[in-house]
Structure formats: C-alpha cells, structure tokens
C-alpha positions as CSV (number, residue, x, y, z in Angstrom):
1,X,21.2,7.8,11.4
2,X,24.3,7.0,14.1
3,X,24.2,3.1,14.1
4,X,26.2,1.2,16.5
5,X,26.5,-2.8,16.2
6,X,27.4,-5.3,18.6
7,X,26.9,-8.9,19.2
8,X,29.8,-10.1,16.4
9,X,33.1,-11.2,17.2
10,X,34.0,-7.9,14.2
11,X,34.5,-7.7,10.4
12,X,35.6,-8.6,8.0
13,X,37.0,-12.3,7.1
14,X,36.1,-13.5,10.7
15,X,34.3,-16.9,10.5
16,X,30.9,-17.1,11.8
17,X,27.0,-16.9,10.8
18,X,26.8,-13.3,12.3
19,X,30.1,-12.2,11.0
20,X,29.1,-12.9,7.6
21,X,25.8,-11.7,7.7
22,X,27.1,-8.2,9.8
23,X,29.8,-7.8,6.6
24,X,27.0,-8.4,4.0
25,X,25.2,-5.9,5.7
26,X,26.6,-3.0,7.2
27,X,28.4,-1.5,4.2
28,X,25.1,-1.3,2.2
29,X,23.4,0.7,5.2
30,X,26.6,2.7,5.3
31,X,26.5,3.5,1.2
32,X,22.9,4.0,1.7
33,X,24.1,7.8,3.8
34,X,24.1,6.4,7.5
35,X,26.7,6.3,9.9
36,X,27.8,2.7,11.0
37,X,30.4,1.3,13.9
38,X,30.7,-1.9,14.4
39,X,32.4,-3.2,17.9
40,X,34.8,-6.1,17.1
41,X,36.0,-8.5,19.7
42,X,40.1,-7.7,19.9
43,X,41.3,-11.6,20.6
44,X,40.0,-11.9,16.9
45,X,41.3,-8.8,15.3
46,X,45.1,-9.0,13.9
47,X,44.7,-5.5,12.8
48,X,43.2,-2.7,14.3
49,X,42.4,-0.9,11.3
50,X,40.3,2.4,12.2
51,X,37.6,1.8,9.3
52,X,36.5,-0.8,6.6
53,X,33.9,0.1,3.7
54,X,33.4,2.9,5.3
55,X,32.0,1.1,8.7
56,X,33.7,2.4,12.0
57,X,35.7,-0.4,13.9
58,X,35.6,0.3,17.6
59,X,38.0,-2.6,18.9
60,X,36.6,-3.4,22.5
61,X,38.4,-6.1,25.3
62,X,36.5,-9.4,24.9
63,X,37.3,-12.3,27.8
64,X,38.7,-14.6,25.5
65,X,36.4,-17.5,27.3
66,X,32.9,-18.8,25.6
67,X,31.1,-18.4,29.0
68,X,31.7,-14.9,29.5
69,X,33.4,-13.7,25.8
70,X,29.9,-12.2,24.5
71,X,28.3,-10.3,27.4
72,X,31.0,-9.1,28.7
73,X,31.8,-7.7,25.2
74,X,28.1,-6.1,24.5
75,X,28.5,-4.7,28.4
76,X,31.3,-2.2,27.1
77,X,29.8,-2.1,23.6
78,X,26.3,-0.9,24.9
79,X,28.6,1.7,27.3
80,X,30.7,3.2,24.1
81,X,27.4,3.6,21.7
82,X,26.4,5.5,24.9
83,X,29.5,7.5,24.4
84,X,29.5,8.2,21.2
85,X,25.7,9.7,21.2
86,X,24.3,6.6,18.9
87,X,20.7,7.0,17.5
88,X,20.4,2.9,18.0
89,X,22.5,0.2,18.8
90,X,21.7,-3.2,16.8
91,X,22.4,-6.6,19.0
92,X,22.9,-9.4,17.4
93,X,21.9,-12.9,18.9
94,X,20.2,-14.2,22.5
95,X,23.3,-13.9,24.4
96,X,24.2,-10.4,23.9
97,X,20.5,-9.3,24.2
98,X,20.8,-10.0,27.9
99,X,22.2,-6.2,27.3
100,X,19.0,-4.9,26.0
101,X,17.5,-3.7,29.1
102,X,20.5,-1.8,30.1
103,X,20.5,-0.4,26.9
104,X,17.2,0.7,27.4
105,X,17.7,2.3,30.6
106,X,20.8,4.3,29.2
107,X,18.4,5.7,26.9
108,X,19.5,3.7,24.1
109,X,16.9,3.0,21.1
110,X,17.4,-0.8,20.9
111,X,17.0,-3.2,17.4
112,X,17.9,-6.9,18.5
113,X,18.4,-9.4,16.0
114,X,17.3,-13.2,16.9
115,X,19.4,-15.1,14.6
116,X,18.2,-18.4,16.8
117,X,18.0,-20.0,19.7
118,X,21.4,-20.6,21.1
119,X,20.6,-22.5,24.2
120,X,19.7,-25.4,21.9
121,X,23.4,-25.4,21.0
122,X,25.1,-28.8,22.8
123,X,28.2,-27.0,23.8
124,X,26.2,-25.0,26.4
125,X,25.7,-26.6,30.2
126,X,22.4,-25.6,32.1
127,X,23.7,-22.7,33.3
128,X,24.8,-21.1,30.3
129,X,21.7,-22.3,28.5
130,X,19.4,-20.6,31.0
131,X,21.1,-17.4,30.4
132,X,21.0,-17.5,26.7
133,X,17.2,-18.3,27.4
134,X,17.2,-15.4,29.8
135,X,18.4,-12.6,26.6
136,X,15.9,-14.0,24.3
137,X,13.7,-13.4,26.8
138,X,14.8,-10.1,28.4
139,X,15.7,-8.7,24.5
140,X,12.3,-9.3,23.4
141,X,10.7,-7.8,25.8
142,X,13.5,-4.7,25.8
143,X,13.7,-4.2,22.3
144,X,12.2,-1.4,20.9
145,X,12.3,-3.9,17.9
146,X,13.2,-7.4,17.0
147,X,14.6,-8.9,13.5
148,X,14.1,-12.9,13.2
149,X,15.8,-14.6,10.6
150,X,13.2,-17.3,10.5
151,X,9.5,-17.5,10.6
152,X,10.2,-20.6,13.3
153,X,12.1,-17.6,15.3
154,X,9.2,-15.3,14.8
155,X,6.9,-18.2,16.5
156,X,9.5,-18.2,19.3
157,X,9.2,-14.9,19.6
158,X,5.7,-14.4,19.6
159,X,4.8,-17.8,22.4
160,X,7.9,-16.4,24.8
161,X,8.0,-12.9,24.5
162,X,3.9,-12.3,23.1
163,X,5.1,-9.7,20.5
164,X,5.4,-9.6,16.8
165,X,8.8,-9.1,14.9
166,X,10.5,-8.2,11.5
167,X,11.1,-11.6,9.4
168,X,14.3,-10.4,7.2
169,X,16.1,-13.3,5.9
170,X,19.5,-14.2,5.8
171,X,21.3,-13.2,2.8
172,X,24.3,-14.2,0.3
173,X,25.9,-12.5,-2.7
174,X,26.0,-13.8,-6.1
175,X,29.4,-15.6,-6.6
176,X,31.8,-14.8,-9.0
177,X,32.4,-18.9,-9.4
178,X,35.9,-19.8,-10.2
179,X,38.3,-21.1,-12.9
180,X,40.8,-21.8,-11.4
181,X,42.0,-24.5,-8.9
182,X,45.0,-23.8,-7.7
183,X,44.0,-24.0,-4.0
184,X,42.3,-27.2,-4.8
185,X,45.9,-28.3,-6.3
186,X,48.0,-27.8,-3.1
187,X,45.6,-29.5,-1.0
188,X,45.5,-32.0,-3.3
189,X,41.4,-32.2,-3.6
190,X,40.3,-33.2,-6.7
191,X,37.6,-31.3,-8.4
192,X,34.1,-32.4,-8.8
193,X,35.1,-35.4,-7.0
194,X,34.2,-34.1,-3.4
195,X,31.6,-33.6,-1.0
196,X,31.5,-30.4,0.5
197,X,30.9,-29.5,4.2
198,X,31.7,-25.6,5.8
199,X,30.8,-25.1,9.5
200,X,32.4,-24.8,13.0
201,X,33.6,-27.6,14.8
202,X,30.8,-28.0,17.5
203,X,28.3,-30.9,17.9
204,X,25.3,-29.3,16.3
205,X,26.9,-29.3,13.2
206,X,26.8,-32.7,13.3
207,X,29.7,-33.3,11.3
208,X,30.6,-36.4,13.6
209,X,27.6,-37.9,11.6
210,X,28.6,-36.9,8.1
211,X,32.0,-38.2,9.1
212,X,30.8,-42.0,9.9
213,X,28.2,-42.1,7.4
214,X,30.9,-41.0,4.3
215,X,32.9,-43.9,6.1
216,X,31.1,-46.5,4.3
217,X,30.4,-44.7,1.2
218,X,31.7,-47.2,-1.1
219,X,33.0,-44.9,-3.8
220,X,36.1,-43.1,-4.8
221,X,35.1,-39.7,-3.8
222,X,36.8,-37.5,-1.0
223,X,35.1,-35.3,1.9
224,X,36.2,-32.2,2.4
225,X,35.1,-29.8,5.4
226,X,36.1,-26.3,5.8
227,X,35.9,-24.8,9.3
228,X,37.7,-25.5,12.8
229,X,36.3,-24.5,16.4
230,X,36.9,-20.9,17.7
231,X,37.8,-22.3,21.3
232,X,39.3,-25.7,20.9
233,X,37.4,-28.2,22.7
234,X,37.4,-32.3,23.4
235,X,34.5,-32.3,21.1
236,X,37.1,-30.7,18.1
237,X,40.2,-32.6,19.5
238,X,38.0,-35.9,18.6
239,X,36.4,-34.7,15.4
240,X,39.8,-33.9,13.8
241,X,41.1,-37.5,15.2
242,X,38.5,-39.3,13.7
243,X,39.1,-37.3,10.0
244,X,42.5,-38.3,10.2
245,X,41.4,-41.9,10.3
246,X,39.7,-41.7,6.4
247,X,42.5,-40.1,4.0
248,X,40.2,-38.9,1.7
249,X,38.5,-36.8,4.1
250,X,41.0,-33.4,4.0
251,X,40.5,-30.7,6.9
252,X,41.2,-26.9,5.6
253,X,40.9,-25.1,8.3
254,X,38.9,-21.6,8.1
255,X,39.4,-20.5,4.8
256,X,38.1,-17.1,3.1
257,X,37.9,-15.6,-0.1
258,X,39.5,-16.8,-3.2
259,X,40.3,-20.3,-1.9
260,X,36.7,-20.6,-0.3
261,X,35.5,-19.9,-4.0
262,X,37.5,-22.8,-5.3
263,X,36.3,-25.0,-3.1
264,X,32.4,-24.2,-3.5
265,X,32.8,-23.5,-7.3
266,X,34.5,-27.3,-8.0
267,X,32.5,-29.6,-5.3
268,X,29.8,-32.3,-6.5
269,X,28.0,-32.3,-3.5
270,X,27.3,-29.5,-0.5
271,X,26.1,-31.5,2.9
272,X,24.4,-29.6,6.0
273,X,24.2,-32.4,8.6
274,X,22.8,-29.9,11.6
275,X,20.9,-30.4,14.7
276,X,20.7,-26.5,15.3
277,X,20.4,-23.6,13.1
278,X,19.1,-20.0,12.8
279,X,18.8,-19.9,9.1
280,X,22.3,-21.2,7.4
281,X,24.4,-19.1,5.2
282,X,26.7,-22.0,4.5
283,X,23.5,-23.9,2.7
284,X,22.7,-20.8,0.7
285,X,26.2,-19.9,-0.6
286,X,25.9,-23.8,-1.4
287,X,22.6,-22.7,-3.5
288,X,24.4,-19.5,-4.5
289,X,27.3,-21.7,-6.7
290,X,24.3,-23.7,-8.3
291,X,25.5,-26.9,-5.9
292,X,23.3,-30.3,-5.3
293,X,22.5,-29.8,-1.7
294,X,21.6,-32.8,1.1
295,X,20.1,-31.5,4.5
296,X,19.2,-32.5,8.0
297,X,15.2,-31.7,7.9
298,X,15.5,-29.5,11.0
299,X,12.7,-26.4,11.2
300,X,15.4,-24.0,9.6
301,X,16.9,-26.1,6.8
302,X,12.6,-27.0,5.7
303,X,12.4,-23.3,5.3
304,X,14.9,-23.0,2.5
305,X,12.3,-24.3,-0.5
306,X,14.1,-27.6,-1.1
307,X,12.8,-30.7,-3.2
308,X,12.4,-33.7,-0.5
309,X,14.4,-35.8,-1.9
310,X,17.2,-32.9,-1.1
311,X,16.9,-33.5,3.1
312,X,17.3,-36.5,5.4
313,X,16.1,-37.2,8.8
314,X,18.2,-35.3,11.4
315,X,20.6,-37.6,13.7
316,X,19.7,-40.7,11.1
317,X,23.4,-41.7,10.3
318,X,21.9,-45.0,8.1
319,X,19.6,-42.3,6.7
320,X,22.7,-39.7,5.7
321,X,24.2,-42.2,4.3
322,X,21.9,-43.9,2.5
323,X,21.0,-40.4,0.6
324,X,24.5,-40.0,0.3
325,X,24.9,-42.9,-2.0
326,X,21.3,-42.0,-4.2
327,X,22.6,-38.2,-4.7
328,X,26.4,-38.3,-5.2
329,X,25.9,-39.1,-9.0
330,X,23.0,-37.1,-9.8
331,X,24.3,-33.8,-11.3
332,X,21.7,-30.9,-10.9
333,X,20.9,-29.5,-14.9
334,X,22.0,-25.8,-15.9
335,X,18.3,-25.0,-15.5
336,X,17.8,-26.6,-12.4
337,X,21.7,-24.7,-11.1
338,X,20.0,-21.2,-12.5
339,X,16.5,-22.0,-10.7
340,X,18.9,-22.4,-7.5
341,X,20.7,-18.9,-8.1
342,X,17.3,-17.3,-9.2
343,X,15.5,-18.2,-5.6
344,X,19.1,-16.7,-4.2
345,X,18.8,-13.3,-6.0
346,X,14.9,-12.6,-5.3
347,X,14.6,-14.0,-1.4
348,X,17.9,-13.5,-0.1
349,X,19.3,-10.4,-1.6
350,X,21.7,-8.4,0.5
351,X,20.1,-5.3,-0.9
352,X,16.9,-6.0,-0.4
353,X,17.8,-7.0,3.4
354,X,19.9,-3.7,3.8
355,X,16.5,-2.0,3.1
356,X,14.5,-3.6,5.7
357,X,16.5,-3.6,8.1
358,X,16.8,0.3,7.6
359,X,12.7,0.4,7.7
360,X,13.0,-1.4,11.1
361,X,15.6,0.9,12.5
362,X,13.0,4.0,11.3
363,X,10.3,2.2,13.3
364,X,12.4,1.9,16.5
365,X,13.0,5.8,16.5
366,X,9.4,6.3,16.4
C-alpha cells in the first residue's frame, strides 16, 4: 500500500499531539511492508533529511501563520499524494480535513483522523472556529473513513456527520525510565520534589490555573512545565511573566528525548489542568513512567480509567488546589505504578494501533 500523510507540522522530535502520535505510528506501518510519506511543514524542519525509519519526508511550504499554516499545507499535500500515484492519503485533524473533499474529487481514497474538536480550542475567533467546524463536518462526510481517538469523538461523529467510525486510541511506548539526572542538575530541579506539567502554551491547557493554584501551595516543592507556544502570543507572553513571579516554578522550554526522560522518570506528581483535549498523550506518558496523576474531569481525561480521587473539577482553581495539597504526599505503591504501566501496554499499544489503523486503510480501498 502507497500511504501519504498530512495534517502534522512533520517528524520526528517536533512537539505536538499529532506529531507524536504520526512518529509512533508511521514507522510500524512502514516495517509492517507499506510504503509511507509523510508531508512536513518546512518553517519546522531544520533539516531536510530525504527519509527517517524508513518513512518518506516530502518537505512542503507551510504559511508560517496559525490562520492559514494548516490548509494551506494539506492544499499542496493532497496535490503531491496526487503526484506521486498514492493508494490513500491519511489527514489528520478538523482543520486539514476541510481538504477531504478535494481529495475526493482528485480521486484520492481518503482515511481522516478526528483527533478532536479544535474549534473548542480558545485561541480560535469565530471565524476560524466555524471553519475548523466546517472540516469536521465536510471530512466526515468525504472520508471514505474516519479514525476517532475517543469514544466522545465517535458521538461527535455520529450526531454531526450521521456515520460510524474506527475508535483507535492514542498510544505511548514503554519508557526506558532513567538514572540519571543530569538534565535535572543544570536546571537545577530537584528530583522527586516537583510537580510535573508538559503541554503547549495556549489557554486550554489551562496552565494559567495550575500556575495560581501551586501559588499558595504551602510546601517546599517546585513546578515545573515543559512546553512553549508554536506562534508566540499575548496569552504565552503572560504565562511566562507570571512563572517568573514564583522561583520555584522553572520553564524548560520544548524538550525531547533523554532530558524529557529525566524529567518524567524523577517527578512526584504529573498535573493535566485542560479545558480541551482529544485524548492526551502527555497524561499517558505520565501513566507510562508509573507517575501519580491529577486531572481536569473534562470528557477526554474521564476516559483514561482513573480512580476519582485522581481528577478535579475543570476551571475550579480552589478545587486544583485543594487536590493539590491531599495528593502531593501520597506516593502511588510498586503495584499500583505496574497496574499504571499494565493498562498502558494492553489499551494503548503502538502496535496494536499500527494494526488497526492498517485494517481501516484495507476498508477504505474497498
């Protein structure tokens, strides 16, 4: 099977829900004897390498502005998998699938992945919303088929678009955890002695919450959130401004690899404050590393299979913090870490995924 993938800024080591999931992914359909390209965005690639795990890179222009960076991209992507004779092209996200229709009428076989909906997103204004409610719309009625990430997507899906889709969750690998903390060292974080937060700096991450309600937290522990904002905005500006006012809240930046191990491996406590999300890989690498987790109780975060006490009520500042305080002591048990990485290895395997999401592309050919 010819695969070609758009709808993700590219791979690998660029930050981002899709990213991730699209570099989980794609090498395990490639190793599985299928032919993959994936179309990166060039204002996030520093190197134009040809190939990576044996997935074609096909580097494309991108507008380097959030209103028109994504469909302008899938635009050129959905005119090169034309090109280059694809069997199907996979879309990733609402805003992108606003191309599924001129997929379709290109000929196209078309597999769109709803990782969410976007439009709920606060960075968006009404116009940009109704557009992003347009391609959830338009790619599922265009699709041939449609992935959800969630089974609160797939009831999306089935009130807007009055289909059925593929439920394939999210996935996360099995982390080596590490030794050492070297990274940890220059930053100057001390281990075990930190809550954890990783997202992007937008306000449905609700970070601007976790950052007042660890405020009061009236013990020697530090906050540490790794992440930044892909366009820089007043909303970012503001968030780093009001970090800067608590010095035992430390900003990394993005950060990948080894030194994202370090900090997962050595935190006390992983925190999710969201308004918004599809179904977050950030909370299951949390559960991958075995980590005490506190959640907001949005519809995605209920779906991960989570012990009450473990979410608190979205928005609720008094609430964050007043969980904050009840959880930062309790240590999970090594039976109660393994259950974590047990629930990881049987419901969100990358494997496992990689094989669905094959089936799915063998239905769309039909």
């Amino acid at each position: 099977m010819r695969i070609f993938v758009t709808g993700t800024r590219g791979i690998p080591d660029i930050p981002g829900g899709v990213e991730k999931h699209c570099q989980e992914l794609y090498p395990l359909i490639s190793a599985m004897g299928h032919s993959v390209t994936v179309a990166t965005r060039t204002p996030y690639i520093k190197e134009k390498a040809a190939s990576w795990q044996g997935i074609q890179l096909a580097h494309l222009y991108a507008p380097h502005k959030k209103s028109l960076e994504a469909i302008g991209h899938t635009f050129l992507a959905v005119l090169e998998a034309k090109k280059e004779k694809a069997d199907l092209i996979h879309i990733h996200a609402v805003g992108p699938g606003l191309m599924a229709p001129f997929a379709r009428l290109l000929g196209l076989k078309v597999v769109v992945t709803n990782h969410g909906p976007d439009y709920d997103r606060q960075k968006w204004g009404v116009l940009a919303k109704t557009m992003l409610q347009l391609g959830e719309y338009l790619s599922g009625k265009f699709a041939n088929q449609i992935i959800v990430i969630s089974s609160v997507i797939a009831e999306i899906i089935r009130k807007r678009c009055g289909r059925d889709s593929n439920l394939i969750y999210n996935g996360v690998p099995l982390p080596d955890r590490s030794e050492s903390t070297s990274y940890l060292d220059r930053t100057a974080i001390k281990p075990k002695n930190y809550i954890l937060a990783v997202a992007r700096f937008v306000p449905e991450k609700g970070l601007h919450d976790l950052i007042e309600a660890f405020a009061d937290l009236k013990r020697n522990y530090q906050l540490v959130i790794a992440g930044d904002a892909d366009h820089q905005t007043t909303y970012s500006r503001e968030l780093k401004q009001l970090a800067a006012v608590d010095k035992r809240i430390i900003l990394t930046g993005y950060i990948t690899g080894e030194d994202l191990n370090q900090v997962f491996t050595h935190a006390r406590l992983f925190c999710l404050p969201s308004y918004h999300e599809g179904l977050p890989i950030a909370l299951l690498e949390a559960m991958s590393y075995g980590l005490p987790v506190l959640v907001s109780d949005i519809p995605a975060n209920r779906e991960v299979d989570l012990p009450a006490e473990r979410f608190f009520k979205c928005g609720d500042v008094k609430d964050l913090h007043e969980k904050l305080e009840r959880l930062i002591d309790l240590e999970l048990s090594d039976k109660e870490q393994q259950l974590l990485r047990t629930e990881i290895i049987e419901k969100y395997n990358w494997q496992k995924i990689a094989e669905q999401t094959v089936a799915v592309y063998q239905k769309a050919l039909l």
